[in-house]
NUMI-153315 format. One record per residue (C-alpha): residue in one letter; x, y, z. Coordinates in steps of 0.02 Angstrom, whole numbers, plus 32768, in hexadecimal, padded with zeros to 4 digits. Each point is the difference from the previous one (the first is absolute). Last residue first. Example, Ala and Ser with C-alpha at 12.3 -4.5 7.8 and 13.67 -1.06 7.14 Angstrom:
S82AC7FCB8165/A7FBB7F548021/
This chain:
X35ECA7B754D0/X8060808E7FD4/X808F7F9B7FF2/X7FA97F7B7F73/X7FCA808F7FA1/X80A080587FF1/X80577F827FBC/X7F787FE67F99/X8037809E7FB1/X80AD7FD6801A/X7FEF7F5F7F9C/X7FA580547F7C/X8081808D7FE6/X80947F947FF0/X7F9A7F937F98/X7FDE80897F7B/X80C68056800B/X80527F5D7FFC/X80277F738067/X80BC7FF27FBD/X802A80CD8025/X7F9F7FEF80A3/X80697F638034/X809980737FE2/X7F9A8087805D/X7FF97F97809E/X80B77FBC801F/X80067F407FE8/X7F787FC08077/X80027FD980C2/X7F4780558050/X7F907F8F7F89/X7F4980107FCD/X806F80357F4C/X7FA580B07FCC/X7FA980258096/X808B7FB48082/X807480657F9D/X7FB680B77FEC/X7FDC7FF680CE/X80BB7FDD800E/X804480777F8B/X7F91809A8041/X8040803380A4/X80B97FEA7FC7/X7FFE80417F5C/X7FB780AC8038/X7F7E80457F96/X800480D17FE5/X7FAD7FE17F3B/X80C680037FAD/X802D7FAA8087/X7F877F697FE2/X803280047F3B/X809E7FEC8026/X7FFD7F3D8008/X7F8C7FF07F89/X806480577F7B/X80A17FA1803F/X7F907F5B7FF5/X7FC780197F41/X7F52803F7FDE/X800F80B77FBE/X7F7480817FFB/X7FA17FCB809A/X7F62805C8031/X7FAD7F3B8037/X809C7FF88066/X7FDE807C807A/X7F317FEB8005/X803B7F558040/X8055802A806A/X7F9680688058/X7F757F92800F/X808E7F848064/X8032808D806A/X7F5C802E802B/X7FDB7F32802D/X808D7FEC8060/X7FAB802780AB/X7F767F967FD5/X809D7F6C7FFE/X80467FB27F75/X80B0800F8035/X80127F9A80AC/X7F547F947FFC/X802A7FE57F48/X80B07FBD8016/X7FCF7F968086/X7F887FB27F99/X80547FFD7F5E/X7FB080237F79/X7FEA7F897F5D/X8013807A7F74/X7F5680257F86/X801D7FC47F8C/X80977F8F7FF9/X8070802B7F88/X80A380778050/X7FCA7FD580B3/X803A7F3B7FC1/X80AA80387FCC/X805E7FCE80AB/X7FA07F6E801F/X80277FB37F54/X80D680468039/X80037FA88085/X7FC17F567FAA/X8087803B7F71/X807C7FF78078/X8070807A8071/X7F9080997FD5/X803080A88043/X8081803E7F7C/X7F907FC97F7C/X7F5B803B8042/X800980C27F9E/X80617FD17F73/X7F697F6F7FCF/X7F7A80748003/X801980477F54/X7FF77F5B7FB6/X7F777FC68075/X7FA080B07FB6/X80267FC47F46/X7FD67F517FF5/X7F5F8018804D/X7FD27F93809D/X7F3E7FED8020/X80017FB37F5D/X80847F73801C/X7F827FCD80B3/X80438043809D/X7FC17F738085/X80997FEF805C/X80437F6F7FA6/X7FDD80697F60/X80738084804D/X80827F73800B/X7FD67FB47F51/X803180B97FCA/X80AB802A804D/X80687F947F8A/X7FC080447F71/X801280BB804D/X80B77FDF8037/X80107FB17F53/X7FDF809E7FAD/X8032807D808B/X80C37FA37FF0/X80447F918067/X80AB7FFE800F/X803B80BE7FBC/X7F538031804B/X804B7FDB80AA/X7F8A7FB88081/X7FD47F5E7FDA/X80A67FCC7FE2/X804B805480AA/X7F687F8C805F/X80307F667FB9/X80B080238039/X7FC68035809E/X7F817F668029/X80967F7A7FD0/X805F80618084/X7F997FF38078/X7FCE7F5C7FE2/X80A67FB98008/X80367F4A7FBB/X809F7FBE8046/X808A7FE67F8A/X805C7F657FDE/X80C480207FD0/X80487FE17F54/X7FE080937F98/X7FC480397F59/X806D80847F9C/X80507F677F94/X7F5A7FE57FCA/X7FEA808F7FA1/X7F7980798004/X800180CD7FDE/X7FBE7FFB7F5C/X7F597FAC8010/X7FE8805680B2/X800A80A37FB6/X7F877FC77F75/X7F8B7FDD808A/X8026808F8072/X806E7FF58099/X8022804D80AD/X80857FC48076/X809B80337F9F/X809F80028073/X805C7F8C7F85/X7F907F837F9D/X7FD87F8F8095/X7FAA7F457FEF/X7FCA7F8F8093/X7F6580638020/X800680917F84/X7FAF7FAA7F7E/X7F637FD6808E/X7FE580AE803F/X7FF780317F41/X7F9A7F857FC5/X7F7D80328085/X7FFD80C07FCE/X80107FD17F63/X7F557F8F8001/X7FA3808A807A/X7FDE800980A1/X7F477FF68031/X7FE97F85808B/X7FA27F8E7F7B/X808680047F9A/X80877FDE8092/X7FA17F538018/X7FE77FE87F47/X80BB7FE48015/X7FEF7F718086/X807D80178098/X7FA280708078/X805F7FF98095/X80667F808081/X7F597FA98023/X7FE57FED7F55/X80A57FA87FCC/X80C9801F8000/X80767F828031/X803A802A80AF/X809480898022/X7F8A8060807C/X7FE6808F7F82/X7FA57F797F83/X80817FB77F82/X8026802D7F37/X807C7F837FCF/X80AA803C7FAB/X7FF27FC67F43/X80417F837F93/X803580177F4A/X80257F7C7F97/X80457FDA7F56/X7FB77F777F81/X801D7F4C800B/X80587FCD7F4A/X7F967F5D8005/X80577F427FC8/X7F6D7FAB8075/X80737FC380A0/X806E80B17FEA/X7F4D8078801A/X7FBB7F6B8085/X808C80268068/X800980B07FFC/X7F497FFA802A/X80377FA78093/X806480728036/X7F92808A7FCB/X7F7D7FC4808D/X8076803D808B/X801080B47FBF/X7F3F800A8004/X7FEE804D80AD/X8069808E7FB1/X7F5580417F98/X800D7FFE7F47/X804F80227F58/X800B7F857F79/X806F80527F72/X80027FBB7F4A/X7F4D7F9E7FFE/X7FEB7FA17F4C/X7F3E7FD18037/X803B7F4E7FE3/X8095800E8065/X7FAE80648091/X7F5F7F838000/X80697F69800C/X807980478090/X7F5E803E8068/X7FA27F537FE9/X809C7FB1801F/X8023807080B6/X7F43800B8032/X7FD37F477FF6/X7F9C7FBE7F75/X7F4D7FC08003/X7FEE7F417FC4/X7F8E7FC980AB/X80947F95801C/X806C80AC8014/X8079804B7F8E/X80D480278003/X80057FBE80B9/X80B080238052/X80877F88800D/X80628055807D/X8065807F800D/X80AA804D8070/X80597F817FB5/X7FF280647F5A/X8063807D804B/X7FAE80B87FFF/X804D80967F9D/X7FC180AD7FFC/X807B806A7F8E/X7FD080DA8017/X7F5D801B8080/X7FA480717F7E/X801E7FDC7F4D/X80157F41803E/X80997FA57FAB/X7FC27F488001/X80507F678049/X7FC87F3F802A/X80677F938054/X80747F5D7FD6/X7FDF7F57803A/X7F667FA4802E/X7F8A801E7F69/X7F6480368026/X7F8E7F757FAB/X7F69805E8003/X7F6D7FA08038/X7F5C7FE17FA1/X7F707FD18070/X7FAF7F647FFA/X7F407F907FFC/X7FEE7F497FFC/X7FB27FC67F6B/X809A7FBB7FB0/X80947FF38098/X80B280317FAD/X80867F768013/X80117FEB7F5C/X7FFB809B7FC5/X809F80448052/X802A800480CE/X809E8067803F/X7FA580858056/X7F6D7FA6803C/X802C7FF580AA/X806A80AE8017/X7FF8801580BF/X7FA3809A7FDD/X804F807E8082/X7F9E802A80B0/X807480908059/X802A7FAB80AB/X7FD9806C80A0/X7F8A7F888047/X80957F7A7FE9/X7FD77F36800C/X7F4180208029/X7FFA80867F72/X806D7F967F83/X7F8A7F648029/X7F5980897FDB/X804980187F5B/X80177F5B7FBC/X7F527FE3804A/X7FC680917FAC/X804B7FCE7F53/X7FCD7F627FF9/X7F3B80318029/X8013808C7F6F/X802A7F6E7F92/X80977FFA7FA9/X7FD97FC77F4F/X809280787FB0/X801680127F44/X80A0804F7FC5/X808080977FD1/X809380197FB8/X80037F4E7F9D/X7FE680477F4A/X7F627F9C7FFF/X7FC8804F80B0/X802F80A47FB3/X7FB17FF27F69/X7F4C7FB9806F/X801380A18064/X7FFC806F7F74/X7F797FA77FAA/X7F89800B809F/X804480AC8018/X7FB3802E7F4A/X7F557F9F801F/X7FE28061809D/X7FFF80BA7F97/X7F6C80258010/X7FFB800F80C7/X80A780747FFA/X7F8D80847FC6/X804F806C7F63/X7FDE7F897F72/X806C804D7FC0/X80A280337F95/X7FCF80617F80/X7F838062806D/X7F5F801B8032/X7FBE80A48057/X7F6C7FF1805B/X80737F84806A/X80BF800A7FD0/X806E80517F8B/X802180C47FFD/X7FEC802880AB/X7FBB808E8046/X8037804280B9/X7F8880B2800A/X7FE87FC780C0/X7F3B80037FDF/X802F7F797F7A/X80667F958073/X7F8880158082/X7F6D7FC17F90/X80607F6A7FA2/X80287FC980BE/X7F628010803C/X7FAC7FA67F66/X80787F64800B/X7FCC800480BF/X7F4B7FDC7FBE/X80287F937F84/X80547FA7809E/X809D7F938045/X7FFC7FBA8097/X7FF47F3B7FE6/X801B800E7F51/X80B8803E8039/X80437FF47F3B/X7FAA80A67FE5/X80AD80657FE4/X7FC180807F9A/X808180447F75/X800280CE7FCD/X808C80187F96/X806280B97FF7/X804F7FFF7F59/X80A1807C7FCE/X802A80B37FBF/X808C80048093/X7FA980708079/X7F607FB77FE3/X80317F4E8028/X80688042809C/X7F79805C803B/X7F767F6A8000/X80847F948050/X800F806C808C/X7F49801D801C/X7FC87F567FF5/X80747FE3808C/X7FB680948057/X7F4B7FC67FEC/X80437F60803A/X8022804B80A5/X7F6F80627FFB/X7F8D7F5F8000/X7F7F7FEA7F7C/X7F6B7FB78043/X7FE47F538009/X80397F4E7FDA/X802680137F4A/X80BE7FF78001/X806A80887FAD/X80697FE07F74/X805680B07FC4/X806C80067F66/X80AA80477FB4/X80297FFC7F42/X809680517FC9/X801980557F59/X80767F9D7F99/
């Protein structure tokens, strides 16, 4: 059967790069073996969770290229897809498992249970605070009507609980190692561990893969899988992504929110591939497509060791996407280019499809980002050029004015406009290269750094070619 993987973020704000990469991983495995990628939102936190975050997440994701197949926008077989429609199933989960005496109904207040904790804490500050287990062997009649309760697993006190992870090999923990942990709150909102376990039975999950921080929550899920008759599914945890000093990773480490690295101009591959490549190898290969991606990933290939998260590193493999037409190609590179021209005040009609096309090859090599890359192009459409100050004072001077005229007359006479042609047309008329080029490329661009002058001749065309080094000529004559 084809497996079915998912991703469950929480609502409470953008979407992190971390769980970017988790959705990642699951993502390829589901395509690479013909299966279902599920989409779940994990809204049970009412206190922090958000439409608005929902939006965010549904945004990156999409931006990213990571569809799903079930899930919000999508629908599904097995939804609803947000954990806060589906309180009426955990309530009948939890009241089976209190029947079947695996779990129960604690009245502990919260006063109780900080009093019980503050007497560990006076007794031993280093103590580890364990539910004393009150409640645990209590039934119906001694349950308090009107009084409000949490459900408690009833871990039992022997024995352990096992899995085979696909990533860290057997992980087993002793079942005195537990407690009796809360299954759902008074308020009737479920904890993270039964909520997960409920929602990856019902949505028929085959593989949950996620972030090592998680390996002590599967545990318990164990637990709850063998305490409701569940086949759990397999697991796959992964080596944490930490700042460069070691710490958990957050904004003051970096940017860490995907739309983060959109608005810096990197593109969704080049950003997928920095983050498949962190805790995952395929040989020497450091570059990846999509599809290559797809067929390259196993789990078995994924390591155990936290990595540190590099900038510089993250900025060169977005950059080597951007840059090689076998990556990126012209078409996208010009649909990703555009909103960043627009940001700049190039409007869609200012921009024809054809001269960004054919001015693409001559930024590529230049531009580290698509922001780069919008200031890069904007000499090619905006009319006339922005000049640069110091540029103008230097090459736009009465002195340049002759040369300028001349120029002009030059390239108005010629036969063939490609950049070789260009290029020897100034020896052909006695013209050296050197006195003219920069003169010819603060007129044409306002800029003294450009790609090489009779390329950006050959995009510009013969007619704006000549108007810009008419006024060219104006402006240094004074």
């Amino acid at each position: 059967m084809p497996p079915r993987l998912r991703f469950a973020p929480s609502p409470s704000g953008y979407l992190h790069i971390g769980g970017a990469r988790t959705a990642l991983f699951n993502w390829l495995w589901a395509k690479k073996q013909g299966g279902r990628f599920v989409l779940r939102i994990e809204d049970t936190d009412q206190d922090r969770s958000s439409l608005e975050s929902v939006r965010a997440i549904l945004e990156s994701l999409r931006w990213l290229g990571l569809d799903w197949d079930e899930g919000p926008e999508v629908g599904g077989d097995c939804g609803p897809y947000f954990q806060s429609e589906r309180r009426g199933r955990y309530r009948q989960l939890a009241d089976e498992l209190v029947e079947a005496g695996k779990a129960y109904r604690c009245y502990a207040t919260k006063e109780e249970l900080d009093a019980a904790r503050a007497a560990l804490k006076a007794q031993d500050p280093k103590a580890q605070f364990v539910y004393p287990g009150w409640w645990r062997d209590k039934g119906p009649a001694d349950w308090l009507e009107g009084r409000p309760f949490v459900y408690r697993f009833r871990t039992p006190a022997e024995g352990s609980a096992r899995f085979e992870d696909e990533v860290f090999g057997v992980v087993e923990t002793p079942n005195s190692a537990q407690q009796d942990f809360v299954l759902m709150r008074s308020d009737g909102f479920p904890l993270y561990n039964f909520s997960c376990v409920a929602d990856d039975h019902d949505m028929r999950i085959s593989l949950v893969g996620r972030g090592r921080d998680h390996l002590g929550n599967t545990a318990q899920q164990v637990l709850l899988y063998e305490a409701l008759g569940w086949e759990p599914p397999r697991f796959a945890h992964l080596p944490m992504m930490l700042s460069p000093k070691g710490e958990k990773l957050s904004k003051r480490h970096a940017a860490v929110g995907v739309m983060d690295y959109a608005a810096r101009g990197m593109t969704p591959m080049g950003v997928l591939n920095y983050l498949a490549r962190f805790g995952w190898s395929h040989g020497d290969q450091e570059i990846f497509s999509r599809g290559e991606l797809i067929e390259a990933f196993d789990w078995k290939s994924c390591g155990r060791s936290d990595g540190k998260f590099d900038e510089k590193k993250f900025s060169d493999v977005a950059f080597e996407h951007l840059k090689e037409p076998r990556l990126t190609s012209d078409e996208d590179y010009a649909a990703w280019v555009r909103p960043f021209l627009a940001e700049n005040g190039l409007t869609d009609e200012q921009v024809p499809e054809g001269t960004l096309r054919a001015a693409l090859p001559t930024i590529r090599e230049r531009a580290r980002t698509l922001v780069e890359a919008a200031v890069a192009l904007d000499y090619y459409f905006r009319e006339p050029p922005v000049v640069e100050e110091k540029a103008r004072s230097k090459f736009l001077t009465p002195a340049h004015a002759p040369l300028l005229a001349q120029l002009r007359q030059v390239y108005e006479g010629a036969p063939r406009w490609t950049a070789e042609a260009l290029e020897a047309r100034l020896a052909e008329q006695g013209l050296e290269v050197k006195l003219a080029a920069q003169p010819l490329r603060v007129a044409l661009t306002g800029r003294t750094a450009t790609p090489p002058i009779f390329d950006v001749m050959a995009v510009l065309g013969r007619e704006r070619t000549l108007a810009r080094l008419g006024r060219g000529a104006e402006l240094a004559a004074g």
